[in-house]
C-alpha positions as CSV (number, residue, x, y, z in Angstrom):
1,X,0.0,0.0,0.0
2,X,2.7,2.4,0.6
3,X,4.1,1.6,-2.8
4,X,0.9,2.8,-4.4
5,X,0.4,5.8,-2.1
6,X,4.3,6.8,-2.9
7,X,4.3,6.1,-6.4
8,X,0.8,8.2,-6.9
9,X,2.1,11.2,-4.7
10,X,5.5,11.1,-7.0
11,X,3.9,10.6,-10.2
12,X,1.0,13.4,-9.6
13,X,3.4,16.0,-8.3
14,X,6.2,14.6,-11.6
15,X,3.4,14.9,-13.8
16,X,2.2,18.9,-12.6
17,X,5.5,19.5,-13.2
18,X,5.9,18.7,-16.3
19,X,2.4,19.8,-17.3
20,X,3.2,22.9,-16.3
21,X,6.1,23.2,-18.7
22,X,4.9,21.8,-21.4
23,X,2.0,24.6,-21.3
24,X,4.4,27.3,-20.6
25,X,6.3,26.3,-23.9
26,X,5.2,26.5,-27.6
27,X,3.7,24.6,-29.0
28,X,0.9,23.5,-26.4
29,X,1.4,20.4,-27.7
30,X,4.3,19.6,-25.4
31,X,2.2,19.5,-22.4
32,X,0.7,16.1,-23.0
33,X,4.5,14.7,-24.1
34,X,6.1,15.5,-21.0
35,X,3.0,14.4,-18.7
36,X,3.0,10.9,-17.8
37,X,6.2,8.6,-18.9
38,X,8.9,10.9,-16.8
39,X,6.8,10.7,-13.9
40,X,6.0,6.8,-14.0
41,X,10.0,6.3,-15.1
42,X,10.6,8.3,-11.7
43,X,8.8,7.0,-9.2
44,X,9.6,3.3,-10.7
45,X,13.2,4.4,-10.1
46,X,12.7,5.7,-6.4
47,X,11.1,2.7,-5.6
48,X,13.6,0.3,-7.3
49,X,16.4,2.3,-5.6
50,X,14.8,1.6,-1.7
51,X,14.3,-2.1,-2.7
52,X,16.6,-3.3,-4.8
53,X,19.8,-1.2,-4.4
54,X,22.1,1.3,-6.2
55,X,23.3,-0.9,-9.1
56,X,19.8,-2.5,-9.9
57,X,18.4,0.7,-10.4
58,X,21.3,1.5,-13.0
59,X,20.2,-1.4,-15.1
60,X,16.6,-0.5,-15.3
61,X,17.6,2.9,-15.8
62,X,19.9,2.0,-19.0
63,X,17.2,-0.3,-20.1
64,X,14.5,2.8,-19.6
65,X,16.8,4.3,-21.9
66,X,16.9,2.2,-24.6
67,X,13.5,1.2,-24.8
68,X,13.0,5.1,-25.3
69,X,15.4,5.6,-28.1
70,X,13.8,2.3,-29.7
71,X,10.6,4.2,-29.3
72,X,12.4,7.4,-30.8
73,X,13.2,5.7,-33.9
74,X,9.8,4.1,-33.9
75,X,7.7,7.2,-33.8
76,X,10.1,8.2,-36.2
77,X,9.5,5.6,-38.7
78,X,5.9,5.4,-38.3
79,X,5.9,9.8,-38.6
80,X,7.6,9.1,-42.1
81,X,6.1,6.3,-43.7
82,X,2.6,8.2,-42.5
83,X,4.0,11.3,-44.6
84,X,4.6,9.8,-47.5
85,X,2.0,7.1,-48.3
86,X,-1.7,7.2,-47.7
87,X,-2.0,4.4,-45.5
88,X,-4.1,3.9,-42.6
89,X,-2.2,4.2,-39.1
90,X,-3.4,1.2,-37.5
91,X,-1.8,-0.9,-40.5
92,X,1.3,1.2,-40.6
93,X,1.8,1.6,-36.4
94,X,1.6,-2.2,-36.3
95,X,3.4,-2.9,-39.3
96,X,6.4,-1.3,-38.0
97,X,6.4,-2.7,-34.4
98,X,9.6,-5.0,-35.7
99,X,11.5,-1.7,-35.6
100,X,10.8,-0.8,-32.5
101,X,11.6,-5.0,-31.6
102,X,15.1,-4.8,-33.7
103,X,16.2,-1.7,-32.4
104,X,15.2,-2.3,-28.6
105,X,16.6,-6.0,-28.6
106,X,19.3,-5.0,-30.7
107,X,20.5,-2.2,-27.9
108,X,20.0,-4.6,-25.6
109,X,22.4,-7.5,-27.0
110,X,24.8,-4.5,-28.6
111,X,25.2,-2.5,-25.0
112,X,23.7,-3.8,-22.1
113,X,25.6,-7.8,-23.2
């Protein structure tokens, strides 16, 4: 229970935060990307740091990171193949989820191995 209770207080005041910069920058647009996933990643961290120790943390952290640049270069696939055909974004969001698998996997085996 005190898991829950810390990981809501951290992820509400995290995500006011960054709502709160996103909507003072332009365009408003930024307030929904920097609402939810840093505050989650942040309060997952806390919480892995009190149980599981110092180093543990590290490896989720790297691993946080490179699911996010697989992510990157997934959004940025799906962004381009969405500009320049006239395909429906269903078929092209899940048509591309092997890029996101290659790149995540390939991080994975490439850095963290």
């Amino acid at each position: 229970m005190k898991e829950m209770l810390f990981r809501f207080l951290v992820g509400g005041i995290v995500v006011s935060t960054f709502s709160a910069l996103g909507d003072v920058l332009k365009p408003k647009s930024f307030a929904g990307l920097f609402g939810a996933a840093p505050s989650v990643a942040l309060a997952t961290l806390a919480l892995t740091i009190t149980k599981e120790g110092v180093n543990y943390t590290a490896l989720e952290a790297r691993s946080m990171l490179a699911g996010a640049v697989a992510l990157g270069i997934y959004s940025h696939s799906v962004m381009k193949a969405m500009a320049h055909r006239k395909r429906s974004a269903l078929f092209v969001s899940v048509s591309l989820l092997s890029v996101w698998f290659v790149v995540a996997f390939g991080l994975y085996v490439v850095v963290f191995r």
